[in-house]
Residue frames relative to the residue before (quaternion, step in Angstrom):
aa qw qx qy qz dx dy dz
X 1.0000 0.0000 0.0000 0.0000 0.00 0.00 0.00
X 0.2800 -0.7429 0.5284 0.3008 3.82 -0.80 0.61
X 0.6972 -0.5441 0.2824 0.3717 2.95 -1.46 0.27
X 0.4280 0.7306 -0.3383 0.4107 3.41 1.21 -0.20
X 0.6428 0.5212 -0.2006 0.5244 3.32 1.11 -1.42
X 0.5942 0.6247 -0.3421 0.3735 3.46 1.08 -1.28
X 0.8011 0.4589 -0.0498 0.3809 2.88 0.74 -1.83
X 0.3634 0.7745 -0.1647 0.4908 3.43 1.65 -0.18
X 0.7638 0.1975 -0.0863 0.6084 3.27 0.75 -1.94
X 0.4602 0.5309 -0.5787 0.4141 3.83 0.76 -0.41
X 0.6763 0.3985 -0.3935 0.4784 3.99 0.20 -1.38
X 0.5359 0.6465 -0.4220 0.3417 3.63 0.24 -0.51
X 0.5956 0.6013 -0.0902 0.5250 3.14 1.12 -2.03
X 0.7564 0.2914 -0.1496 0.5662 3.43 -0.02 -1.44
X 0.6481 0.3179 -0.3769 0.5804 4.16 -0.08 0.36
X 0.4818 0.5500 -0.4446 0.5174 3.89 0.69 -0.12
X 0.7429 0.5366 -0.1721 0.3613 3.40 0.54 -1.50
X 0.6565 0.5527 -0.1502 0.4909 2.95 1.11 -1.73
X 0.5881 0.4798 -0.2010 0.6193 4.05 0.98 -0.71
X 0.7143 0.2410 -0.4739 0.4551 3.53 0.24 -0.28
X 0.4064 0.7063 -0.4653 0.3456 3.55 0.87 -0.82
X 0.6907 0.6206 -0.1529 0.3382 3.06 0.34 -1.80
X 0.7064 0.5624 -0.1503 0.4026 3.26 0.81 -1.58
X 0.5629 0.6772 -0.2339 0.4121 3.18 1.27 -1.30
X 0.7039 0.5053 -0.1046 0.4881 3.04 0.63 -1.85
X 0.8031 0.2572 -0.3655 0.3941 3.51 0.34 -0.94
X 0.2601 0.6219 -0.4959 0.5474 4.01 1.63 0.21
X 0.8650 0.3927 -0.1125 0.2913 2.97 -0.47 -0.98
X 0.4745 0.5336 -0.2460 0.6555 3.52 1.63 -0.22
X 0.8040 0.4074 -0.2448 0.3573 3.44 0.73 -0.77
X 0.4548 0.6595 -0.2986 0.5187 3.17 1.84 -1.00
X 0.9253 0.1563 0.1689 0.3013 2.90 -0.46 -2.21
X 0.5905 0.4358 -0.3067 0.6061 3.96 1.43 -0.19
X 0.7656 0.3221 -0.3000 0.4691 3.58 0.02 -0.79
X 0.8940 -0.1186 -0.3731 0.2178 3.61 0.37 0.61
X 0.3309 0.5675 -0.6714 0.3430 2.74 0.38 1.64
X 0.7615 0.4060 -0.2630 0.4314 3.79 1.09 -0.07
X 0.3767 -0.7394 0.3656 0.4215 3.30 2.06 -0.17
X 0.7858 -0.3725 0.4149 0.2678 3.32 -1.50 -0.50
X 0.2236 0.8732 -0.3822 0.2036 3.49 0.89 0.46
X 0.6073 -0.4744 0.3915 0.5027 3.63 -0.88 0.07
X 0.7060 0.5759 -0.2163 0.3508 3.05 0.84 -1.86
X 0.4344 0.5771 -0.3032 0.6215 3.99 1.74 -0.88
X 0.7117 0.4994 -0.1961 0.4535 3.66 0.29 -1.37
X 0.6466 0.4244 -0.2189 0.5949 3.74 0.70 -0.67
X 0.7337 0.3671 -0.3892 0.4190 3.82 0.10 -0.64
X 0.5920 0.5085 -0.4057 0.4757 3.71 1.25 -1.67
X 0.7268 0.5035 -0.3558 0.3028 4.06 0.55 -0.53
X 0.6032 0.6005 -0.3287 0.4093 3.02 1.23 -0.78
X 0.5291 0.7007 -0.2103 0.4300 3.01 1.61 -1.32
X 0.7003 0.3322 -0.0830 0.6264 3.61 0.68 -1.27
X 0.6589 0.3582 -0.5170 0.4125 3.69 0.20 0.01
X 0.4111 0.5772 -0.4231 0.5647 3.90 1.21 -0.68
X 0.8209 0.3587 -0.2540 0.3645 3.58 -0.68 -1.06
X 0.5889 0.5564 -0.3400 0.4776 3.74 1.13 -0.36
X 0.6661 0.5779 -0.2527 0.3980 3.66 1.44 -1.53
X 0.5470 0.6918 -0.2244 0.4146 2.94 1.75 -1.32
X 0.7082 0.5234 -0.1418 0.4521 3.40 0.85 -1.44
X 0.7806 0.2676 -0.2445 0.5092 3.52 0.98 -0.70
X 0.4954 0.4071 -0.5421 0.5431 3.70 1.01 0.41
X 0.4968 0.5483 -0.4380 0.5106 3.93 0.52 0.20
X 0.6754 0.3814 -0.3017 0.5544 3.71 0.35 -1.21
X 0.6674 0.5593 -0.3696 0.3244 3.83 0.28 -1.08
X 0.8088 0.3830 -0.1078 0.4330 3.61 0.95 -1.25
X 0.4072 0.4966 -0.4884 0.5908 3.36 2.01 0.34
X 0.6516 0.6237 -0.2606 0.3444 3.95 0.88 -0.83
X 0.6640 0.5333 -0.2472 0.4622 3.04 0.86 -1.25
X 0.5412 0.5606 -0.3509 0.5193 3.52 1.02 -2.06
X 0.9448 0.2616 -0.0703 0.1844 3.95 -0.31 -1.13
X 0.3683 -0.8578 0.2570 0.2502 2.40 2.72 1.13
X 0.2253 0.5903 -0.6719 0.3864 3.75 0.79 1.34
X 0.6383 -0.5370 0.5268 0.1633 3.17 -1.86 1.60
X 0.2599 0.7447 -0.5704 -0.2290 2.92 -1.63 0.02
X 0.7462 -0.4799 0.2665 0.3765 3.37 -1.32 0.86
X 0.0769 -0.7599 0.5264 0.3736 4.16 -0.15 -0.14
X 0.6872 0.4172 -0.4004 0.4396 3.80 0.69 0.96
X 0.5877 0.4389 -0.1787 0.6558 3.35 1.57 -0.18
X 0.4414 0.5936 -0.6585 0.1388 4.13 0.50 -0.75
X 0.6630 0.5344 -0.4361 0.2910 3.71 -0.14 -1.39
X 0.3595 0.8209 -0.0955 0.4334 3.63 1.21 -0.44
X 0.8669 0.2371 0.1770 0.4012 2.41 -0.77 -2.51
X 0.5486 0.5869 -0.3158 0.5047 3.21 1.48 -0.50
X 0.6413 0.5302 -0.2927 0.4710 3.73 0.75 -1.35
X 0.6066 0.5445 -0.3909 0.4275 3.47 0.76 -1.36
X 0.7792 0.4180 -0.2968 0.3607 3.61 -0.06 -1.33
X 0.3759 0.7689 -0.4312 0.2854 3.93 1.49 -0.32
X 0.7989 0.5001 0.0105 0.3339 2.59 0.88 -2.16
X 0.5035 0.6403 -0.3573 0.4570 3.50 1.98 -0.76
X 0.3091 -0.5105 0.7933 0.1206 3.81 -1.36 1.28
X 0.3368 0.5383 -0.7726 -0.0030 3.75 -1.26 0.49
X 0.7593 -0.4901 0.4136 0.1105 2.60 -2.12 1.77
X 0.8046 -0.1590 0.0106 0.5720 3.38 -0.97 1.19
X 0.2764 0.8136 -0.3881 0.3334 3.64 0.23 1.16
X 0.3969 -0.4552 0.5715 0.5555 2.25 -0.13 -2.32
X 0.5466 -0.6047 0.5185 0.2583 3.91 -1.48 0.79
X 0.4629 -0.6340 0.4781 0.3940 3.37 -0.78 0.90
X 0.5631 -0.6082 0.4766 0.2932 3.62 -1.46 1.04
X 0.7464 -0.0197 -0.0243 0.6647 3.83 0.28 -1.00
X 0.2271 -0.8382 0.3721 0.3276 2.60 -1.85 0.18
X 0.8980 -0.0546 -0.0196 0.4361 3.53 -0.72 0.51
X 0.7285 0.3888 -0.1686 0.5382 3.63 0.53 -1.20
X 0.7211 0.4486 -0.3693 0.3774 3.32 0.82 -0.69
X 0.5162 0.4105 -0.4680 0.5882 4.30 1.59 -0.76
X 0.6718 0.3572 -0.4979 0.4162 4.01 -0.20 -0.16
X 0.6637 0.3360 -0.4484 0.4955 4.49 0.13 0.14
């Protein structure tokens, strides 16, 4: 395996982590923050902030599966172009990252 690959799954590893983290927190927001503090903007602002983190997370993941497998992107389309290549199975490669239904919601 090259070091690239190495380095590849470590980011893999280390955004795994970062995403469960995340999860936790936004569990836990739901449990134990949202009602004791109700439904508030300020509730409404953290649960986003929350989810807007976990989204960045996700696409610095897609980016470094991209880069590693030197797949173009468009520089008006990437956000996209990124999703597209998720979904791509290439033979003795690599396994497609998501799948399909999930880059189209």
């Amino acid at each position: 395996m090259s070091g690239e690959t190495v380095l590849l799954q470590a980011e893999i590893e280390r955004i795994r982590r970062v995403l469960a983290s995340i999860r936790e927190r936004l569990d836990s927001a739901r449990r134990q923050d949202l009602p004791r503090l109700g439904r508030t903007q300020l509730t409404a602002v953290f649960i986003a902030q929350l989810l807007d983190t976990f989204y960045t997370a996700v696409e610095t993941l897609f980016l470094r599966v991209s880069q590693h497998f030197e797949n173009s992107l468009t520089a008006d389309r990437w956000h996209s172009d990124l999703l597209d290549k998720m979904i791509l199975h290439v033979n003795g490669v690599r396994q497609r990252v998501i799948q399909e239904p999930t880059a189209r919601n």
